[in-house]
C-alpha positions in Angstrom: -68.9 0.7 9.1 -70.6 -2.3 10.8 -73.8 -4.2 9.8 -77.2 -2.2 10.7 -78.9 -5.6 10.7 -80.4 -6.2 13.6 -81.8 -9.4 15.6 -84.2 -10.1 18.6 -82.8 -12.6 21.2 -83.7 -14.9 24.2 -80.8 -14.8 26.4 -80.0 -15.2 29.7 -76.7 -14.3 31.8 -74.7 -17.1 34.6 -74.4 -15.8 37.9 -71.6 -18.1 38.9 -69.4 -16.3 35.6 -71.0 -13.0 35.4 -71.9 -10.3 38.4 -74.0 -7.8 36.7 -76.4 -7.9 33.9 -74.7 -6.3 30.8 -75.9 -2.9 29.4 -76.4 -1.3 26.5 -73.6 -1.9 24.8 -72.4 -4.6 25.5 -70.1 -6.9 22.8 -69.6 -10.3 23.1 -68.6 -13.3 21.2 -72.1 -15.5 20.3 -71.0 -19.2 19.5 -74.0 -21.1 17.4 -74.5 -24.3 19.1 -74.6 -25.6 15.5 -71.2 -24.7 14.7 -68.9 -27.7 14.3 -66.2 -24.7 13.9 -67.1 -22.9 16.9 -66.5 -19.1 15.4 -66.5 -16.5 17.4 -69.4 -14.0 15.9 -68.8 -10.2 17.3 -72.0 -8.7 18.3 -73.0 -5.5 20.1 -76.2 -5.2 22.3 -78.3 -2.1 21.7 -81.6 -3.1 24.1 -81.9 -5.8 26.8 -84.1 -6.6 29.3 -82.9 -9.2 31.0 -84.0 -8.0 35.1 -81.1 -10.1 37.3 -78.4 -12.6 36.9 -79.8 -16.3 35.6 -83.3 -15.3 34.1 -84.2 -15.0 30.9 -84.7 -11.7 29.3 -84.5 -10.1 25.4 -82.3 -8.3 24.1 -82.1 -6.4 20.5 -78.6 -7.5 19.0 -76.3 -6.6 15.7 -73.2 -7.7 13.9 -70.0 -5.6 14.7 -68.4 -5.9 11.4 -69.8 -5.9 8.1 -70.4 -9.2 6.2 -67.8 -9.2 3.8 -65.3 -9.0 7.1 -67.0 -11.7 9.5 -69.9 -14.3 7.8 -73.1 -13.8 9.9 -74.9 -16.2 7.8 -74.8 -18.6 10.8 -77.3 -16.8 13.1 -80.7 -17.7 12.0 -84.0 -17.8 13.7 -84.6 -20.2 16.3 -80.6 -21.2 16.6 -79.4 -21.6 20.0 -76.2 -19.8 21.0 -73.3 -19.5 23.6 -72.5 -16.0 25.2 -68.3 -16.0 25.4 -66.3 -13.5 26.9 -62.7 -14.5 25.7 -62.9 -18.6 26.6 -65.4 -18.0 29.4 -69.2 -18.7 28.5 -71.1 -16.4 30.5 -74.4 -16.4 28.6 -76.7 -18.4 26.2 -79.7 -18.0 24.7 -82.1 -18.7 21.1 -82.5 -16.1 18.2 -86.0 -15.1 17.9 -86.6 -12.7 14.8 -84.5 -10.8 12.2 -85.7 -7.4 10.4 -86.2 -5.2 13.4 
């Protein structure tokens, strides 16, 4: 059973990767622009509004796998973040608040 811990995000999508604006749904990889490591963190998207392609939007996220499987402790407030489909960065964006 995955994490219900759930996160609100600033993100926005790259045209020149991307061709439409993800749905509800959606899992990709985020990347904390603070990790030397680079770990891949699986996340799922349950709300976003993000309107088109290159503007910044919100979007309610939460871990895919339970913490003992995958260490979330990395995403905190105010952390920036790549958006990765496989090696591709498609996304990025800043974690607003936790405890939604």
């Amino acid at each position: 059973m995955k994490s219900e811990q759930k996160f609100l995000v600033e993100v926005i999508f790259y045209s020149r990767i991307r061709k439409t604006v993800p749905k509800e749904g959606y899992r990709p990889h985020l990347v904390m622009e603070t990790d030397k490591a680079q770990e891949y963190l699986g996340v799922e998207i349950y709300d976003i509004e993000v309107d088109t392609l290159d503007s910044v939007g919100y979007a309610i996220v939460a871990p895919l796998y339970e913490q003992d499987v995958v260490n979330y402790s990395k995403i905190q407030p105010n952390l920036s973040f790549l958006v990765m489909e496989g090696t591709s960065v498609v996304g990025g964006g800043k974690v607003i608040s936790f405890h939604l």
